[in-house]
C-alpha positions in Angstrom: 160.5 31.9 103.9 157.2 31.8 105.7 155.1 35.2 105.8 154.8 37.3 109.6 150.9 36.8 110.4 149.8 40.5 109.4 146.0 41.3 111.2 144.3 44.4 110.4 142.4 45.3 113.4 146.0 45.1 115.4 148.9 47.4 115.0 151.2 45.3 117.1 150.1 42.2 115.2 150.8 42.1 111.0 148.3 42.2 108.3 147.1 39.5 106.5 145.6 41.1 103.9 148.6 42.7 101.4 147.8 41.8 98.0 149.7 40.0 95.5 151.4 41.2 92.4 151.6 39.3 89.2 154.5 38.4 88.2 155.3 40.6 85.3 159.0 41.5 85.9 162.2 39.8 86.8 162.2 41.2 89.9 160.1 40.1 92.7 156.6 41.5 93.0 156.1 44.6 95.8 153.5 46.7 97.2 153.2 50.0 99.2 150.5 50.9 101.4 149.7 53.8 103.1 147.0 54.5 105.6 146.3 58.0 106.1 143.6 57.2 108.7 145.5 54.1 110.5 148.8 56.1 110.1 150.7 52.2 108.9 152.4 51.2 106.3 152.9 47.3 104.5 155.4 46.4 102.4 154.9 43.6 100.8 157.6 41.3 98.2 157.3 37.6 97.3 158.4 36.6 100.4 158.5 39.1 102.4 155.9 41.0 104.6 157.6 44.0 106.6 155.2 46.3 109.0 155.7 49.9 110.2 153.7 51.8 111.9 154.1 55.6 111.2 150.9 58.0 112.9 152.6 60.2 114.9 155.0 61.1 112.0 152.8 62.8 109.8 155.0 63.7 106.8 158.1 61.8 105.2 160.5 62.7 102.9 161.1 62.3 99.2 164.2 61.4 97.2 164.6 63.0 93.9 165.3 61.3 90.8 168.9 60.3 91.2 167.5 57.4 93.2 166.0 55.6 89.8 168.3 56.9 87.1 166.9 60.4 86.9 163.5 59.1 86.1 160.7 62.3 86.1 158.2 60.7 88.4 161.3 60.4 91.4 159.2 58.5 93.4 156.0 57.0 93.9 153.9 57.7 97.3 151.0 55.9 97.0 148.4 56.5 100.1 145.5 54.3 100.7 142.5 55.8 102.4 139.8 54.6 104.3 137.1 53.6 101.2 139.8 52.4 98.4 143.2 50.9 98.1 145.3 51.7 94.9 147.4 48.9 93.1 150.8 49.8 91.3 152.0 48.3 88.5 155.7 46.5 88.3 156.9 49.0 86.7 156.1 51.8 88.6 157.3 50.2 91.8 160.7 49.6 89.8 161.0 52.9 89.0 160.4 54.4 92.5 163.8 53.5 93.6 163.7 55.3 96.4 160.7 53.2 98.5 162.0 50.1 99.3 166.1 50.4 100.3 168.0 49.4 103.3 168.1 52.8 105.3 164.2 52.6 104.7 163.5 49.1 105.8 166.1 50.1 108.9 163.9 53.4 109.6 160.6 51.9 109.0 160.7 48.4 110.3 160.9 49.7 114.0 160.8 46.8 116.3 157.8 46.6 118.2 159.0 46.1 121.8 155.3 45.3 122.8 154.4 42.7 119.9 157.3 41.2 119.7 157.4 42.0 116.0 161.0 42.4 114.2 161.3 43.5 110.9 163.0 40.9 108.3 166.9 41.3 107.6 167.6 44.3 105.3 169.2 42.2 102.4 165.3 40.3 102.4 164.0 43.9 101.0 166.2 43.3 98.1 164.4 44.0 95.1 166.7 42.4 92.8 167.1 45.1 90.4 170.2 47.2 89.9 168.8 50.4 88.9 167.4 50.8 92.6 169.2 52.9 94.9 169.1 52.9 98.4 167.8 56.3 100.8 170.1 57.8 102.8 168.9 58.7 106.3 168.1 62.3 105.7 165.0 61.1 103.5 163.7 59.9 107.1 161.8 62.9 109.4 164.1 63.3 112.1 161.6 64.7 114.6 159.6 61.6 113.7 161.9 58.9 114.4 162.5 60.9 117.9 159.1 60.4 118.3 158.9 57.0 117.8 161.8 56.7 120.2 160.2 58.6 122.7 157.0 56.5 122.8 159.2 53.2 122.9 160.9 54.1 125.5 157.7 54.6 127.4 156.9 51.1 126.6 159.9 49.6 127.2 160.4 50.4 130.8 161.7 48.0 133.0 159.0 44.9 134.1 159.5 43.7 137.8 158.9 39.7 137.3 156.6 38.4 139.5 156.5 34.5 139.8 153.2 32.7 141.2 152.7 29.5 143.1 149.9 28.6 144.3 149.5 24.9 146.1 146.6 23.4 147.3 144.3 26.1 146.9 140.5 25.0 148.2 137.5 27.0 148.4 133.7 26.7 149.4 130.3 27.5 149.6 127.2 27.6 151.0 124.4 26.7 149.3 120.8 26.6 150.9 122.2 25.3 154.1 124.5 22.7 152.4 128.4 23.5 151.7 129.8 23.1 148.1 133.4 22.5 147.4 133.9 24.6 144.2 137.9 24.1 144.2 139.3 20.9 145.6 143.7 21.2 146.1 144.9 22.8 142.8 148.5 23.4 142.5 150.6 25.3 139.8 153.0 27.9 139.1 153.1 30.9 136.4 156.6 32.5 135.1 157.6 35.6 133.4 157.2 35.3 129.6 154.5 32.7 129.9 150.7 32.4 128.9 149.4 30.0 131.3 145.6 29.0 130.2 143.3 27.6 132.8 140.8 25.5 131.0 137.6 23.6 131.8 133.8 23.3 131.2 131.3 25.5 132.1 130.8 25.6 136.2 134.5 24.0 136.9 136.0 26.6 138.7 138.1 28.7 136.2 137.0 32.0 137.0 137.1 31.5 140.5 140.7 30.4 140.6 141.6 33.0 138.1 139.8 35.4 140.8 141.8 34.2 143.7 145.0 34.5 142.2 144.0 37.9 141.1 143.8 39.4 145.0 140.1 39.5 144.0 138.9 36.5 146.3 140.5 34.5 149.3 140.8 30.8 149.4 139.4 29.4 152.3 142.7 26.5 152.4 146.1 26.4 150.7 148.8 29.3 150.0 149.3 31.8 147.2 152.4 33.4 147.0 154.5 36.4 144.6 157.8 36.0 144.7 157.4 33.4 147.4 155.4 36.6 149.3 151.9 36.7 150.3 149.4 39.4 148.5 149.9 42.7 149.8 148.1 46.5 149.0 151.1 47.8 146.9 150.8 44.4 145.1 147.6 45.9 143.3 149.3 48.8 141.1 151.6 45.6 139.7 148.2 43.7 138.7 146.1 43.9 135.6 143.0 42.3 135.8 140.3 41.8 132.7 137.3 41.0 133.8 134.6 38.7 131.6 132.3 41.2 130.7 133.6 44.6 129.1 132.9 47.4 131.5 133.1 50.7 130.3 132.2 54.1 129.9 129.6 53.8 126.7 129.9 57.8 125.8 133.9 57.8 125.8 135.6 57.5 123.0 139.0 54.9 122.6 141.5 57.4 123.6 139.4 58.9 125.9 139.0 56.3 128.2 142.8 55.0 127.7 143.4 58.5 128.3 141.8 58.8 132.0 143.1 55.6 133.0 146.5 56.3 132.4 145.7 60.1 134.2 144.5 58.1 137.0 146.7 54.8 137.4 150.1 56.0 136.2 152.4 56.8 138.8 152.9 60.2 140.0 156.8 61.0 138.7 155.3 61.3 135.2 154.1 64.4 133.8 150.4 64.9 132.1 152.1 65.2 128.7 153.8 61.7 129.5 150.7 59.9 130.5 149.0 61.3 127.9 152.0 59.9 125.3 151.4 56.2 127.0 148.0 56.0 126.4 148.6 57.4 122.5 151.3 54.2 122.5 148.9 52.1 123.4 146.4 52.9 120.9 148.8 51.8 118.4 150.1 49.1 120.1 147.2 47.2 120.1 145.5 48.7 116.6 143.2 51.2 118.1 144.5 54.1 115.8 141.5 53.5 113.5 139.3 54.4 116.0 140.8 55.9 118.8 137.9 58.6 118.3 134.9 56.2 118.0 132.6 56.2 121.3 132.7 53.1 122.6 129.1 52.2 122.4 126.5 49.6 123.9 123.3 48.3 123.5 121.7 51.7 122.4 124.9 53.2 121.0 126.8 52.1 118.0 130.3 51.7 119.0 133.3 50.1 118.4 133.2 46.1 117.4 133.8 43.1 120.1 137.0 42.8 119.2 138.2 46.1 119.6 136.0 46.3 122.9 138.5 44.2 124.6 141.5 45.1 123.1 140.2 48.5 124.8 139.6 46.5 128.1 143.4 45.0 127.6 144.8 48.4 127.0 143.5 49.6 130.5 145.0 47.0 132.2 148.4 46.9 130.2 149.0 50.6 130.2 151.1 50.4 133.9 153.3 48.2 132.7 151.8 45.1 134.4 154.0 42.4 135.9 150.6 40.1 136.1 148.1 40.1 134.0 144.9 38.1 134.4 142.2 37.8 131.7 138.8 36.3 132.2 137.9 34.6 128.8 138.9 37.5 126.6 137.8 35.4 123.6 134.5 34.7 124.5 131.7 36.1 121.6 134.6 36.4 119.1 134.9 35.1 115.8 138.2 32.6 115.4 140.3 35.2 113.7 139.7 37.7 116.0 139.9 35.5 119.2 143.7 34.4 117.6 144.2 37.8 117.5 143.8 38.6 120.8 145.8 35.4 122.1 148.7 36.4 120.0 148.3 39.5 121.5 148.9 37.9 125.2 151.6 36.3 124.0 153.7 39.0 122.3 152.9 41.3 125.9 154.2 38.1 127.9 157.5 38.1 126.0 158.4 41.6 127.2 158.4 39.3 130.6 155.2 40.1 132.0 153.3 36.9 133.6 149.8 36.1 132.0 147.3 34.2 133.2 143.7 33.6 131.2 141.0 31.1 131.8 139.7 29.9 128.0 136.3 28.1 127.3 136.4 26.4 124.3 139.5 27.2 121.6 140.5 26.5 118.7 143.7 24.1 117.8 145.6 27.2 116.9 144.9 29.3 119.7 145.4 26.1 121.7 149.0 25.7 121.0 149.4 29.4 121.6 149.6 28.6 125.7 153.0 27.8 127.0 151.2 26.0 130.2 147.7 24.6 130.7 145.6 23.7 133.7 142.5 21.4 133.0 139.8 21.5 135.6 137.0 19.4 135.9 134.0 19.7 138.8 137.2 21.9 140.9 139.7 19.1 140.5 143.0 19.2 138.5 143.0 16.7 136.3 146.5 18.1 134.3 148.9 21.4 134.6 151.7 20.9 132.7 153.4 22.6 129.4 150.5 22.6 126.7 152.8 20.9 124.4 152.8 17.4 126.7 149.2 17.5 127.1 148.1 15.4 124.4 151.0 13.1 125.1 150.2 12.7 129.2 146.7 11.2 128.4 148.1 9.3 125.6 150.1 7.8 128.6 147.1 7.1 130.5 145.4 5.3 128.0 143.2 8.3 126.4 143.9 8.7 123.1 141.0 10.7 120.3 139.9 7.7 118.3 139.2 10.6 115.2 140.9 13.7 114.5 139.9 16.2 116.4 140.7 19.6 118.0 143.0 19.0 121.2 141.2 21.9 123.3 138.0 19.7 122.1 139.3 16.2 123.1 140.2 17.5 126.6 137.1 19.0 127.5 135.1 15.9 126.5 137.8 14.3 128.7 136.5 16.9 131.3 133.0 16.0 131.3 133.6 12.6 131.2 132.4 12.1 127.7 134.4 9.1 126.3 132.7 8.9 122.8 135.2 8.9 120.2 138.4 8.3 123.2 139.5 5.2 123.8 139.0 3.9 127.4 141.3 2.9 129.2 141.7 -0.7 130.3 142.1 -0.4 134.0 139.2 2.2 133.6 137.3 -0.3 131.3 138.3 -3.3 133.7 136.6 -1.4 136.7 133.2 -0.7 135.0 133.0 -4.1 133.8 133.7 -5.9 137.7 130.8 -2.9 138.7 128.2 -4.3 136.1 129.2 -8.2 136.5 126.1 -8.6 138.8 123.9 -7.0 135.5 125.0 -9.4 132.7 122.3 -12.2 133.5 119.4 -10.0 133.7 117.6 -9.4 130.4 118.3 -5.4 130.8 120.5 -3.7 128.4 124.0 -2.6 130.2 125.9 -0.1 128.8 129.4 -0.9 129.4 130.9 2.7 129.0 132.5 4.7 132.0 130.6 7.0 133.2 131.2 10.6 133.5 131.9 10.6 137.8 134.0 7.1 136.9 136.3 9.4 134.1 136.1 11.9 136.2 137.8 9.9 139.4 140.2 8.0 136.9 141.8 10.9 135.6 142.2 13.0 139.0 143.6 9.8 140.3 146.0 9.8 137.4 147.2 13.0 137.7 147.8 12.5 141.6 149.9 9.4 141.0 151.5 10.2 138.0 152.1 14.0 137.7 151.3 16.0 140.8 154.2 15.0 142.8 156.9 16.1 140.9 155.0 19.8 139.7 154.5 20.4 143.9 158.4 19.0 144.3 159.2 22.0 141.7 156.8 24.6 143.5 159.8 23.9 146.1 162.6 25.1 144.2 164.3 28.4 144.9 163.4 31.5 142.6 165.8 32.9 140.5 165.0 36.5 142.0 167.1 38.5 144.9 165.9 39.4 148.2 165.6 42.8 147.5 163.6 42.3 144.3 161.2 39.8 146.7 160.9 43.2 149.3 159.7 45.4 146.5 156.1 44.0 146.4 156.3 43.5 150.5 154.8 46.7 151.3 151.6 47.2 152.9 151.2 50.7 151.7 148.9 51.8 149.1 150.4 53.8 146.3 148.2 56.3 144.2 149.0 57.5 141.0 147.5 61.3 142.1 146.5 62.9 145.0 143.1 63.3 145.9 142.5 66.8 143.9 143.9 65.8 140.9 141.6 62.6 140.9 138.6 65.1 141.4 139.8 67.2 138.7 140.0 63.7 136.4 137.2 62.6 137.5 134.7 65.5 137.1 135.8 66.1 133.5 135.4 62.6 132.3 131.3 62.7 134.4 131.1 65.5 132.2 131.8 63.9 128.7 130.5 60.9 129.8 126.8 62.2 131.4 126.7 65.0 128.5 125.0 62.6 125.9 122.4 61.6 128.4 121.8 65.2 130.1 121.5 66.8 127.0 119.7 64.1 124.8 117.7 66.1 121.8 114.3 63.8 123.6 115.0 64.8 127.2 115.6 68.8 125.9 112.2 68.2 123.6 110.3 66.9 127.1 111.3 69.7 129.0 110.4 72.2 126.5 107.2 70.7 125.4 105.9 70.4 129.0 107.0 73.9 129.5 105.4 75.0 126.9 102.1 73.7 127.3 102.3 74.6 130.9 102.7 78.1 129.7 99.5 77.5 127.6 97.6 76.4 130.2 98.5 79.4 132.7 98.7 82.1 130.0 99.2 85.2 131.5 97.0 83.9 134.7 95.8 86.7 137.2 96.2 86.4 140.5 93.9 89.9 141.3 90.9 87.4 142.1 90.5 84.0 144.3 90.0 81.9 141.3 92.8 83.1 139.4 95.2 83.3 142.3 94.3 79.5 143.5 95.0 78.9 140.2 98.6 80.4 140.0 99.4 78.8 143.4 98.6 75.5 141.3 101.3 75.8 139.0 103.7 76.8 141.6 103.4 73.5 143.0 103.1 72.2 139.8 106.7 73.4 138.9 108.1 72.1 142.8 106.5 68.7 142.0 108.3 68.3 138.6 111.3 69.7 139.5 111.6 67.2 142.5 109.9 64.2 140.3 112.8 65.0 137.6 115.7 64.9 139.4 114.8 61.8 141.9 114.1 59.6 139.0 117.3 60.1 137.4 120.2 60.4 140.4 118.8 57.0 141.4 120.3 55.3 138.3 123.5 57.0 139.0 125.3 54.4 141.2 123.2 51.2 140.4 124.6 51.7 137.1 128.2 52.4 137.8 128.5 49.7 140.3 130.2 47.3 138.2 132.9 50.4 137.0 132.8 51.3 140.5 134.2 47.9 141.9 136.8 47.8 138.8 138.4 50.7 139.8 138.7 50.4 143.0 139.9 47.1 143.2 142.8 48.0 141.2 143.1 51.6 143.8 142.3 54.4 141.1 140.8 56.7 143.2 139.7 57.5 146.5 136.0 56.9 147.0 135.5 60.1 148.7 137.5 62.1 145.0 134.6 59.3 143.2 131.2 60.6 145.3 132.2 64.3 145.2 133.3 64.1 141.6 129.7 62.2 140.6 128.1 64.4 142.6 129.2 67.4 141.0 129.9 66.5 137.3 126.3 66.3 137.6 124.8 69.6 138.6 125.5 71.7 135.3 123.8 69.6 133.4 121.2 69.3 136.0 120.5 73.2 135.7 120.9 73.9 132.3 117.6 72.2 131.8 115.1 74.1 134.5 116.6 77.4 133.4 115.0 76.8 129.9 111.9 75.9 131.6 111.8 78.4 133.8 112.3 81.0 131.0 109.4 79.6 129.3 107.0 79.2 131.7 107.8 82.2 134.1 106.6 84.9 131.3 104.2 83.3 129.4 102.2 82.4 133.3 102.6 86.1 134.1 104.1 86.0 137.1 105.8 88.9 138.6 108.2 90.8 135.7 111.0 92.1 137.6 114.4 90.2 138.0 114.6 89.6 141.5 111.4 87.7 141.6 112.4 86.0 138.5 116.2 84.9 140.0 114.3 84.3 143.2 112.1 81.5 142.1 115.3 80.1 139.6 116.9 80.1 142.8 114.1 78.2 144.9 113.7 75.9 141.8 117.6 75.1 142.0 117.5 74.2 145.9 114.8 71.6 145.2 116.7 69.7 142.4 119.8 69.6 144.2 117.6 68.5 147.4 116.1 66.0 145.1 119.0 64.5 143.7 120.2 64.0 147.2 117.7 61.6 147.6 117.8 59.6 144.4 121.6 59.2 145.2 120.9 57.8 148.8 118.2 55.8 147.9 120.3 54.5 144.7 123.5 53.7 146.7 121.2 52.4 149.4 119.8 49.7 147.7 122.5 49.2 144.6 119.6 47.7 142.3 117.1 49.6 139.7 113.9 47.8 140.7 113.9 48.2 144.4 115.6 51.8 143.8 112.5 52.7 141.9 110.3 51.1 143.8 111.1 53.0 147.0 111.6 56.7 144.9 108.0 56.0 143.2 106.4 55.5 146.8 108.9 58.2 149.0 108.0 61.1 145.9 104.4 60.0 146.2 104.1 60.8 149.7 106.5 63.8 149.4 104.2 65.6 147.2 100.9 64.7 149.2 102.5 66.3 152.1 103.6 69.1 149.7 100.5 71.5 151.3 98.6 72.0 148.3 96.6 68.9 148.3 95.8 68.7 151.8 96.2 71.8 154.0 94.9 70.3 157.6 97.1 67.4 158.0 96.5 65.3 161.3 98.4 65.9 164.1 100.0 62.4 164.2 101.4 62.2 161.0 102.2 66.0 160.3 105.9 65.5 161.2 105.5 64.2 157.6 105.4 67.6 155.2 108.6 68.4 157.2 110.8 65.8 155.4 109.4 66.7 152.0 111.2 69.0 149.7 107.8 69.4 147.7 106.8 71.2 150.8 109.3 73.7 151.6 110.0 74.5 148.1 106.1 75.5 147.3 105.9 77.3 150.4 109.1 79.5 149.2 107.7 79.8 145.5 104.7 81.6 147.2 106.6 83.4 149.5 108.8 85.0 146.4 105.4 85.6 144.3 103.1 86.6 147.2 104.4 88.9 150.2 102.6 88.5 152.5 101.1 85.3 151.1 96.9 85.1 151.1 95.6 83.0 154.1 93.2 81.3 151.6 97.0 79.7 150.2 98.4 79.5 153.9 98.6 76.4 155.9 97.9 75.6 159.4 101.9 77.0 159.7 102.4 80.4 159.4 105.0 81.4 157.3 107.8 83.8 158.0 110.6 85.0 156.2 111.4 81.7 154.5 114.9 81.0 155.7 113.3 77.8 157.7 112.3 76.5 154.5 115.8 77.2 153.1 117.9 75.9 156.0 115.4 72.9 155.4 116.5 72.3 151.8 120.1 72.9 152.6 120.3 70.1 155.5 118.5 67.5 153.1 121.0 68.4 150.3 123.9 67.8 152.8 122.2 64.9 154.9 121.0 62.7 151.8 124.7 62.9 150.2 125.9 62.0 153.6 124.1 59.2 153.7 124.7 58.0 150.0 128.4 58.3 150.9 128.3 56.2 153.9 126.3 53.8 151.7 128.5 53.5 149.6 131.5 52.9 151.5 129.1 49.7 153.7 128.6 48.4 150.2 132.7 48.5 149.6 133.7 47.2 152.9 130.9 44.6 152.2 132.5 43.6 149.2 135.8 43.2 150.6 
């Protein structure tokens, strides 16, 4: 009997790596694992490798000694821990009757609705020896296996199948004035249960066709359909999409961000507790148990590996019960182990009848004959879409043929880019180049007689439309297998959100929170703050404003402290959504949220942490200065301080979801703070009649002018301006209208960049 493929790193896929036994007893070898951390257990005989996955269970029970003859020791429970892994002896394994019996193998070999992975028939765990007895099922938790019930059911909700046809699908651009055909007529059709693979070299269209059929993209000719049904709004909460590149949240851990996204997607007749319970399933579908609370990391941040990374990235898309999926090379910068992995993965979540589609650069022989159908692009043409398994056979029947052994998924991208070394050419290809290079054999030049790549290229799309394409757009023809009402079920134009809009707020703000918290409340950016406090407080120790001197000199670090608290706040709102864009345009392509639940929850999230930080400067610098002792002035100036940063953070947002890109973000912030502080009134006091309209669209300005106000009443003319000032509630009406006006205009920003991008 051949061994189940057993992976590590997977929990819906086996291990590979139970160890073998020597053979020191008539009966066949065995081993039992335990992870206390990865909550799964192996069992392993000479032929026989049986998986079950046991977290949630947490304790199991014991059989006493009547199971092995009375023996003392009753049982054997070895556990395995992260840093070692125990062997057993023969013996021992022998004499722990009560591991390996038929009511355990029943109990633990749970079939994994998601992985397609069902245990091996109970007379297989046989041991072959007569003193072992088998459990009853009282030695199993019953609360456990109603667990385990629980969370399958979950899973095993019912799929809707969705097929796809797409038929002559073109699409172009514009480049520099001239139009490029990217996709030239490509046919083909996806069904439930099946991996279809769209293959090709670099810059041959995959991802855009994979985009298209997505709902991401619009062909400019041809006709997609679902269920013989155009793409429609509702059609998006039936769609899983993995994009290329892995975007997500770097602070969150695993089961944090599966957590939110099944809060956020799942539909609204399940209960917190129940969306909660699908993400946990999740997690152990795909292996994550290990490190379901490991950030996810980055480029500054250790995190989780590659692999897991997108298994993360599938598990947000998988956890609504998909009846598409689409994956954007989810093997790309994996090793060949973990890249078979994640295909076997795509093939066990097809065969709960769920439709995937994945474009695939370069695999390898194994992961090749993984695919159930294939599509082979080359320059946007079709050049084969078929069953993966008559591949290699078709361009045998045109005359290409791999003149060494070689990986197939190798051979047909050579095919692609017209490289013919090591294929033989076919005649009626190699008859053509010769009749095109007659005219060369009498001159002295060297002529190379091979095809060249455009000649290959035209051969085999001309193939394919004589020999193959006909009868694949004849089947595109043929009736589905599906009702009318199923066909009316993805028909509706209506969006459908998993919450309502305060309930995505609510979601939303806590995960800014966990998420911004690292950042916010860094050990360096809580070190800068104090520092500068501190030798601010130096500087201005216990100042005295009783003479001119000392009082210009406090009015200095007044605006000192409106400067930096406007400075501080711009600099760092404006990474906010330049940053997030890409997570931005995920989730709302796939209807998570509201945008309007998204801006006010950003927004927000942000301003605890904002103020945590000024009220430890202010504490600091207030005292040691010696500025007026007496708590209203103190919670006067905290208060002023405040206004400014959320007047300043206004504008970083606007200017950042103006613009949408870092440079040109910063850029404009370095010069609009510049000239915000100029204006400010300290520098310049007399400002020119033309261009004093200026200082009134500067927060610097009002905010320094109501610091003096708070510590001066009335304030000195030698600190005055050419505008008097009253009793500050201009300046404070001022701050309050940029703080609403700058998020206004962020929003709006936002939502022209969105309707852009539709």
């Amino acid at each position: 009997m051949e061994r189940p493929m057993m992976d590590g790193g997977s929990g819906g896929i086996g291990r590979t790596r139970s160890e073998q036994l020597p053979p020191t007893a008539p009966a066949s070898s065995a081993q039992s694992l335990s992870r206390t951390a990865s909550a799964e257990t192996v069992l392993s005989t000479a032929d026989v490798a049986s998986l079950s996955r046991k977290s949630s269970f947490g304790k199991r029970s014991a059989s006493g000694g009547s199971g092995a003859g009375g023996n003392s020791h009753g049982r054997s429970h070895i556990r395995k821990s992260r840093s070692a892994q125990l062997k057993l002896d023969m013996e021992d394994l022998v004499s722990s009757g009560a591991a390996l019996s038929r009511a355990s193998s029943a109990s633990l070999g749970f079939s994994f609705t998601f992985t397609g992975f069902t245990p091996p028939p109970q007379h297989e765990f046989n041991m072959g020896s007569a003193d072992l007895a088998p459990f009853s099922d009282d030695d199993i938790d019953l609360e456990a296996a109603a667990t385990t019930r629980r969370r399958k059911n979950l899973m095993t909700e019912p799929t809707l199948p969705i097929y796809l046809k797409f038929a002559e699908v073109k699409y172009k651009v514009v480049v520099k004035g001239a139009e490029r055909e990217i996709l030239s007529g490509i046919s083909g059709s996806a069904c439930p249960s099946e991996v279809l693979a769209l293959m090709g070299p670099s810059g041959s269209g995959k991802t855009t066709l994979l985009s298209m059929l997505g709902g991401r993209a619009a062909a400019d000719e041809g006709c997609i359909s679902y269920n013989d049904e155009p793409f429609g709004k509702s059609l998006k909460r039936r769609i899983g999409f993995v994009t290329q590149d892995d975007v997500l949240f770097t602070h969150l851990t695993v089961r944090e961000t599966l957590t939110y996204a099944a809060l956020l997607r799942l539909p609204r007749t399940m209960t917190r507790e129940q969306k909660k319970e699908q993400a946990l399933d999740i997690i152990y579908e795909l292996g994550l148990e290990r490190c379901q609370d490991t950030m996810i990391g980055g480029s500054f941040v250790r995190g989780v590996s590659g692999g897991e990374r997108k298994r993360v990235c599938i598990g947000n898309e998988i956890i609504i019960n998909p009846s598409l999926l689409f994956l954007d090379e989810p093997t790309s910068g994996l090793d060949s182990t973990t890249a078979l992995r994640i295909i076997q993965l795509l093939h066990d979540i097809a065969e709960t009848g769920k439709t995937v589609i994945t474009t695939i650069h370069q695999p390898s022989s194994r992961l090749f004959h993984k695919f159930d159908k294939l599509i082979l692009l080359g320059r946007g043409s079709l050049l084969y879409f078929g069953k993966t398994s008559e591949a290699m056979p078709y361009f045998q029947s045109i005359g290409c043929s791999p003149l060494i052994a070689m990986n197939p998924a190798e051979f047909l991208l050579d095919l692609a880019n017209g490289n013919t070394n090591d294929v033989s050419v076919p005649s009626e290809l190699d008859d053509k180049v010769h009749m095109e290079n007659q005219n060369l054999q009498d001159t002295n030049s060297k002529v190379d007689f091979r095809p060249s790549a455009q000649d290959v290229h035209e051969y085999l799309v001309d193939s394919y439309e004589s020999r193959v394409a006909y009868k694949e757009k004849k089947k595109l023809l043929a009736p589905l297998p599906i009702s009318d009402d199923m066909k009316a079920t993805i028909t509706s134009s209506k969006r459908e959100w998993g919450t309502n809009w305060c309930q995505q707020y609510s979601i939303l703000f806590c995960r800014g929170l966990k998420e911004r918290r690292h950042d916010y409340l860094s050990w360096m950016r809580i070190t800068q703050v104090i520092a500068t406090s501190i030798i601010l407080g130096l500087l201005w120790w216990h100042s005295d404003p009783t003479t001119p001197k000392g009082l210009q000199d406090q009015a200095g670090l007044l605006f000192f402290i409106a400067v930096f608290w406007g400075f501080f706040p711009v600099f760092t709102a404006i990474f906010t959504f330049p940053q997030e864009r890409a997570m931005l345009n995920k989730e709302r392509a796939v209807d998570m949220y509201k945008l309007s639940a998204y801006f006010l929850a950003r927004t927000t999230s942000d301003l605890p942490l904002d103020l945590f930080l000024p009220v430890i400067f202010m504490v600091i610098v207030y005292f040691m200065a010696g500025l007026k002792a007496s708590a209203s002035h103190f919670f006067l100036s905290m208060l002023t301080v405040f206004l400014s940063i959320i007047a300043a953070q206004g504008l970083g947002l606007a200017i950042g979801a103006t613009l949408l890109d870092i440079k040109k973000a910063t850029t404009l912030a370095s010069v609009t703070v510049m000239t915000f502080m100029l204006a400010g009134g300290f520098f310049v006091k007399r400002v020119p009649p033309f261009i004093s309209w200026l200082r009134y669209l500067s927060f610097n300005y009002h905010t320094y002018r109501l610091l003096l106000k708070v510590q001066y009443d009335p304030v000195p003319d030698i600190l005055m301006t050419s505008v008097p000032l009253d009793n500050g509630v201009t300046e404070v009406g001022a701050l309050v209208a940029m703080i609403i006006g700058y998020r206004v205009l962020a929003y709006l920003s936002l939502r022209r960049a969105k309707a852009s991008n539709s």
